[in-house]
PyMOL CGO cylinders between C-alpha atoms (Angstrom):
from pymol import cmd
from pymol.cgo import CYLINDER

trace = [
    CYLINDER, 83.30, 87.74, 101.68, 86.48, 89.04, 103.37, 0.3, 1, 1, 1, 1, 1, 1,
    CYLINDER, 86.48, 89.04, 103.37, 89.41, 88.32, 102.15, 0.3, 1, 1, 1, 1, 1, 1,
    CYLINDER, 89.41, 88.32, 102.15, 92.77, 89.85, 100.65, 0.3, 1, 1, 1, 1, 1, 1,
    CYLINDER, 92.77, 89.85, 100.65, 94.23, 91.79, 97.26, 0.3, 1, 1, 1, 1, 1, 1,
    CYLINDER, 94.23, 91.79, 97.26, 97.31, 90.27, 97.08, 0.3, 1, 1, 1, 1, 1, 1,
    CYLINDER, 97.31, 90.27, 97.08, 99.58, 92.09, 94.39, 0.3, 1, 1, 1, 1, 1, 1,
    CYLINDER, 99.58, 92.09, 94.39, 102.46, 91.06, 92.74, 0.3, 1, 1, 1, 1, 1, 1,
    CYLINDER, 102.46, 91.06, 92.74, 105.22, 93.53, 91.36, 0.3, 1, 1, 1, 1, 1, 1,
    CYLINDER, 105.22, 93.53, 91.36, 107.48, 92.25, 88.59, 0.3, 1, 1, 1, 1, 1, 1,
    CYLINDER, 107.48, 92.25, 88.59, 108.55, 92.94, 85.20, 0.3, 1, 1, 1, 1, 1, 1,
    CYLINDER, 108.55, 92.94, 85.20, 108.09, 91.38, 82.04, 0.3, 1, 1, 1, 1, 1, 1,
    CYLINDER, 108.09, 91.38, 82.04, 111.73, 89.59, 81.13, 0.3, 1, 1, 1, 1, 1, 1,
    CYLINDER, 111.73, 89.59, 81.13, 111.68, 87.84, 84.78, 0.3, 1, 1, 1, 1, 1, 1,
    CYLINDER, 111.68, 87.84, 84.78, 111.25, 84.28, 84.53, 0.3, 1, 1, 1, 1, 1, 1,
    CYLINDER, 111.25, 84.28, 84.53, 110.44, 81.37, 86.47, 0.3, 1, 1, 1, 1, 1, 1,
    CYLINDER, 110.44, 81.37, 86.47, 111.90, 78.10, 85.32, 0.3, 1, 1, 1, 1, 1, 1,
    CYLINDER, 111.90, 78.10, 85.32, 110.95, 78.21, 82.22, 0.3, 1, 1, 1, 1, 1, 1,
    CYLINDER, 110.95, 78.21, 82.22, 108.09, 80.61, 82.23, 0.3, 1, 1, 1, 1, 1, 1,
    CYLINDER, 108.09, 80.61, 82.23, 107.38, 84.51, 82.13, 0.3, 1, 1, 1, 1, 1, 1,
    CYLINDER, 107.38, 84.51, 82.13, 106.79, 85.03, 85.87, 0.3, 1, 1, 1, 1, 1, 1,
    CYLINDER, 106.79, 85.03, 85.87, 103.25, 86.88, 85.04, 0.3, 1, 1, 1, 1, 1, 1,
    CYLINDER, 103.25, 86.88, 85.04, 102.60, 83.85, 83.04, 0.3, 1, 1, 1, 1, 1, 1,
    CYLINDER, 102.60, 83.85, 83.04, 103.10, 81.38, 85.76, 0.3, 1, 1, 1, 1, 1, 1,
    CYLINDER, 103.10, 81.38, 85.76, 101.26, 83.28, 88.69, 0.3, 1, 1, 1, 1, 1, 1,
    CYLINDER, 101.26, 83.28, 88.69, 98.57, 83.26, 86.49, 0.3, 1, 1, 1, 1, 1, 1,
    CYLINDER, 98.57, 83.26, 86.49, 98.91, 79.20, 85.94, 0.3, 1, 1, 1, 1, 1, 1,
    CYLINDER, 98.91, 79.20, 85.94, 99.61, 78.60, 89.48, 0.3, 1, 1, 1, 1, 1, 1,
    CYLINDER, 99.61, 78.60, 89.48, 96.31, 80.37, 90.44, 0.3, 1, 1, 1, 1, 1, 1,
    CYLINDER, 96.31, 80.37, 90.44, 94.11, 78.72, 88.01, 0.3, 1, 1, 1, 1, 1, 1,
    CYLINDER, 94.11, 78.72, 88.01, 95.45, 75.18, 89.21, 0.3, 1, 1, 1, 1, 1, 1,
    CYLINDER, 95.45, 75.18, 89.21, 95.08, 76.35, 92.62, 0.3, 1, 1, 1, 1, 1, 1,
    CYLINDER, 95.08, 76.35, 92.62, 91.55, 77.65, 91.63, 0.3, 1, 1, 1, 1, 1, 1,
    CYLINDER, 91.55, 77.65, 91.63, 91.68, 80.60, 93.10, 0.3, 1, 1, 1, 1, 1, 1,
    CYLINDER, 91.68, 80.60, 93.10, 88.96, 82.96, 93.20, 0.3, 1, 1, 1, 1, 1, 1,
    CYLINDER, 88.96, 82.96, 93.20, 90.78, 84.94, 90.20, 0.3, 1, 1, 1, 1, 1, 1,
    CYLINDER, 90.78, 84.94, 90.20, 93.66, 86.50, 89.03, 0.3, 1, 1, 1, 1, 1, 1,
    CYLINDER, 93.66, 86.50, 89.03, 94.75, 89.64, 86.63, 0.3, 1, 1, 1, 1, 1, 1,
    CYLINDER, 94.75, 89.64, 86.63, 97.81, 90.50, 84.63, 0.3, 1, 1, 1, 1, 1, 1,
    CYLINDER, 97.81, 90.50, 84.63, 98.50, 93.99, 84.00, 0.3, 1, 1, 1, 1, 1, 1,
    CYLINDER, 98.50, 93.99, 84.00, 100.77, 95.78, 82.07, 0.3, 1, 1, 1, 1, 1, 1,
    CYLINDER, 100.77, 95.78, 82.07, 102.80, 99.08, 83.37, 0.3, 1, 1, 1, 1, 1, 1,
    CYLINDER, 102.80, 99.08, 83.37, 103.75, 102.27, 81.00, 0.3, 1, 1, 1, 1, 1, 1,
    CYLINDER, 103.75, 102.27, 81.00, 106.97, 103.16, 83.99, 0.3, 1, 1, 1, 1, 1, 1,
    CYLINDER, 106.97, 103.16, 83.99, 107.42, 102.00, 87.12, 0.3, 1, 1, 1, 1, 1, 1,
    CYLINDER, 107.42, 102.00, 87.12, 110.69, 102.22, 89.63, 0.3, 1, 1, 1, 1, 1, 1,
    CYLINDER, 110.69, 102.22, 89.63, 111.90, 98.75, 91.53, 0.3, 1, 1, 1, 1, 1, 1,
    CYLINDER, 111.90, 98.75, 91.53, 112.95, 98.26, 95.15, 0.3, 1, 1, 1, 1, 1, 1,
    CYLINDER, 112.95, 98.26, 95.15, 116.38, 99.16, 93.78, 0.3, 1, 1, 1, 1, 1, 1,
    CYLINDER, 116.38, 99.16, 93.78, 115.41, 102.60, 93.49, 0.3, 1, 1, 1, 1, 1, 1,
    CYLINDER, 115.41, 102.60, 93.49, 115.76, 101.20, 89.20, 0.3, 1, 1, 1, 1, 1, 1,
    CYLINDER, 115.76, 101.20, 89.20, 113.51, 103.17, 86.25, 0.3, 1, 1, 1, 1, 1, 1,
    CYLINDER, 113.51, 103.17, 86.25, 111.39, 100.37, 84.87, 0.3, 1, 1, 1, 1, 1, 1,
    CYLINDER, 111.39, 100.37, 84.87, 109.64, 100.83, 81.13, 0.3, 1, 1, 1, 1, 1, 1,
    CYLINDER, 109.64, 100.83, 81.13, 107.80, 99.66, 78.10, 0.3, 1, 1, 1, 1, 1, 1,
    CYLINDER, 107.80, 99.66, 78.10, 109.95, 101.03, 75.46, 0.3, 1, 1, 1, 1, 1, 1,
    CYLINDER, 109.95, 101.03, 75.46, 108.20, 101.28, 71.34, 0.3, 1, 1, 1, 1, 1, 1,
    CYLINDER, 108.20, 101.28, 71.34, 110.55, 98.39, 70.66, 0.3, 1, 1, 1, 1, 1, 1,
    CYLINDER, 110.55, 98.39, 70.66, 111.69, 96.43, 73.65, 0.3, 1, 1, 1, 1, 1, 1,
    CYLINDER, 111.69, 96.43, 73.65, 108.85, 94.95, 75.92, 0.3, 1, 1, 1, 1, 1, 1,
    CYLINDER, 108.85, 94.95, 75.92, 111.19, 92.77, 78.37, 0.3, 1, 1, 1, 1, 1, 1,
    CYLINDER, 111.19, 92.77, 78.37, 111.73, 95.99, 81.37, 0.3, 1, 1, 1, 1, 1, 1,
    CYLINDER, 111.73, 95.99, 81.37, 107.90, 96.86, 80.93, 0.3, 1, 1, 1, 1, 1, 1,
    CYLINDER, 107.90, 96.86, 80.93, 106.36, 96.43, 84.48, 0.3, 1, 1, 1, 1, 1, 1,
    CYLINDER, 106.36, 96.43, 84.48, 103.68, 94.14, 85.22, 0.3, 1, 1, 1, 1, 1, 1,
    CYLINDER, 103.68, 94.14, 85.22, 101.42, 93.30, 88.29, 0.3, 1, 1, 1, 1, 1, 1,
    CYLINDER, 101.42, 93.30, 88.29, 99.53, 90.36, 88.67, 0.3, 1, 1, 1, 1, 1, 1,
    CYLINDER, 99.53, 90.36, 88.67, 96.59, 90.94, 90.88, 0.3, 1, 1, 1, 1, 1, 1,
    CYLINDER, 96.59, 90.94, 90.88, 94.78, 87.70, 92.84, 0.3, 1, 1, 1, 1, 1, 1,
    CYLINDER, 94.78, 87.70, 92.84, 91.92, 88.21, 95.49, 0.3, 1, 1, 1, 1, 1, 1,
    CYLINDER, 91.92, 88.21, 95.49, 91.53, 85.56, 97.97, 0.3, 1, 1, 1, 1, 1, 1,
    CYLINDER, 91.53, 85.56, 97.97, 90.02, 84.20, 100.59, 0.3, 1, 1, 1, 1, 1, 1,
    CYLINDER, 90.02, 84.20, 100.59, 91.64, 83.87, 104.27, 0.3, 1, 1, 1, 1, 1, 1,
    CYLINDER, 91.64, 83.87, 104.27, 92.03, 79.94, 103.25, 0.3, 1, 1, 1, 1, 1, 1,
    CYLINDER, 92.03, 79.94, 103.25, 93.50, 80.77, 99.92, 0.3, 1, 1, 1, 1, 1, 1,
    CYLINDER, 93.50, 80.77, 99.92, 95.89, 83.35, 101.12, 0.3, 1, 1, 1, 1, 1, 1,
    CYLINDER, 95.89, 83.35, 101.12, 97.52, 80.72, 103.47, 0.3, 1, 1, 1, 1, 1, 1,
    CYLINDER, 97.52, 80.72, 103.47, 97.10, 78.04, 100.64, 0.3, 1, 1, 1, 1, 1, 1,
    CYLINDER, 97.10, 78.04, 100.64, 99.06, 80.27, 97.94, 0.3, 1, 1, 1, 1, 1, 1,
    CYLINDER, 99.06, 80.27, 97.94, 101.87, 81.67, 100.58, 0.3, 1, 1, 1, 1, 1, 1,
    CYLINDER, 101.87, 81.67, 100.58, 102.93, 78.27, 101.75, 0.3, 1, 1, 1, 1, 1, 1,
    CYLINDER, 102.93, 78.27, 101.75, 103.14, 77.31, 97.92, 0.3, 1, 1, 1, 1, 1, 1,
    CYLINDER, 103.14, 77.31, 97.92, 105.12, 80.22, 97.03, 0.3, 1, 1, 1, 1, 1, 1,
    CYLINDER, 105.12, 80.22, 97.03, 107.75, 79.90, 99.77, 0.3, 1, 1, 1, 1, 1, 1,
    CYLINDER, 107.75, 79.90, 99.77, 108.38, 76.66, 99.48, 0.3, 1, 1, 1, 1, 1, 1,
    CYLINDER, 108.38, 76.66, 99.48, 109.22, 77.61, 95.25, 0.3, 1, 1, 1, 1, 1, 1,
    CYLINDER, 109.22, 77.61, 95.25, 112.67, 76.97, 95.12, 0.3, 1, 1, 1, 1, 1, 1,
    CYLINDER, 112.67, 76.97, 95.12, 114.73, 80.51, 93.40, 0.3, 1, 1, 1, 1, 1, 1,
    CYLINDER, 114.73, 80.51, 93.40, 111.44, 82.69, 93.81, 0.3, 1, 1, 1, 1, 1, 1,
    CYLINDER, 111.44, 82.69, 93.81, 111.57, 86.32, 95.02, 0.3, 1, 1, 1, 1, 1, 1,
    CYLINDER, 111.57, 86.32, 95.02, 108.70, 88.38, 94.34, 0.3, 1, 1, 1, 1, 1, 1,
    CYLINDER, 108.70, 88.38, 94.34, 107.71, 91.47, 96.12, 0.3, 1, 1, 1, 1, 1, 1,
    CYLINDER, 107.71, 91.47, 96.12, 104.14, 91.55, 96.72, 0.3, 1, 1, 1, 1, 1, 1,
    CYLINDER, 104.14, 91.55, 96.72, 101.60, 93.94, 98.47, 0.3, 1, 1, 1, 1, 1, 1,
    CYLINDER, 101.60, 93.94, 98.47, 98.26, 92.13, 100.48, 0.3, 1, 1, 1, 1, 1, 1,
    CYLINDER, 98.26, 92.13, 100.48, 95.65, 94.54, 101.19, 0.3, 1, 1, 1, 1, 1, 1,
    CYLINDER, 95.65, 94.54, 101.19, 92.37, 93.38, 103.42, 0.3, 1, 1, 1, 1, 1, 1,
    CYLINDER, 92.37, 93.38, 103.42, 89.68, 93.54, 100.80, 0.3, 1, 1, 1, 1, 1, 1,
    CYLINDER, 89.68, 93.54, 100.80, 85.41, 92.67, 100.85, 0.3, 1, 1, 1, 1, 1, 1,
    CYLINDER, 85.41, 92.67, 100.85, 84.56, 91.10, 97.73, 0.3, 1, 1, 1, 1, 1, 1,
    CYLINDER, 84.56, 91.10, 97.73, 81.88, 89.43, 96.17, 0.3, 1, 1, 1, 1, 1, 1,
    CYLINDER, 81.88, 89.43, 96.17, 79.39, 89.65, 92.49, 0.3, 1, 1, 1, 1, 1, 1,
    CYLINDER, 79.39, 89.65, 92.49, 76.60, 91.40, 91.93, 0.3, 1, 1, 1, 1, 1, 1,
    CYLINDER, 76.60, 91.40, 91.93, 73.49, 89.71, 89.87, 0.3, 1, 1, 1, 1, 1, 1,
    CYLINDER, 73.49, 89.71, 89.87, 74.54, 86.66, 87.50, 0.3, 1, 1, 1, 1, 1, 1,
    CYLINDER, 74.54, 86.66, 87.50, 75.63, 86.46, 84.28, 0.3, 1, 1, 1, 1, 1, 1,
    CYLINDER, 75.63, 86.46, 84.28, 73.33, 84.92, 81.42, 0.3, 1, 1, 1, 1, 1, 1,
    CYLINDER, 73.33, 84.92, 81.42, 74.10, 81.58, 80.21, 0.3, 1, 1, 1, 1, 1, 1,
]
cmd.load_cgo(trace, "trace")
């Protein structure tokens, strides 16, 4: 299938509503059953404010995270229309053209 990588740049102590922001792009594309979605944690990374972002041995809240989706054409429309009309949302995100697809199935 063709389709996008749709990346999402944040860190860890952002929050939306009530939520870790990581936390609720991953709920948001499970209830939009999306074709699948990763969290990822950063060592260092630097922000669109030009800003040093890191995990620190004792403080996890500035360590940088990506969540990762791949979509379809259809779900890439679906999940931008439901993210800009989120009130108080800014993410930064990357979308990428991607193929994707499985190989063999998995045992029962």
């Amino acid at each position: 299938m063709k389709g996008y990588q749709i990346t999402f740049f944040t860190v860890q102590d952002r929050r939306h509503g009530h939520k870790q922001i990581g936390d609720w792009l991953l709920d948001l594309a499970k209830s939009m059953q999306l074709q699948g979605a990763t969290l990822i944690g950063a060592q260092t990374g630097v922000g669109g404010r030009h800003r040093l972002h890191s995990a620190h041995f004792l403080e996890l809240a500035d360590q940088p995270l990506e969540v990762t989706m791949i979509v379809s054409e259809e779900e890439s429309v679906r999940l931008f229309e439901r993210l800009n009309a989120e009130p108080n949302l800014e993410l930064f995100y990357a979308k990428t053209p991607v193929e994707f697809g499985s190989i063999g199935r998995a045992e029962q």
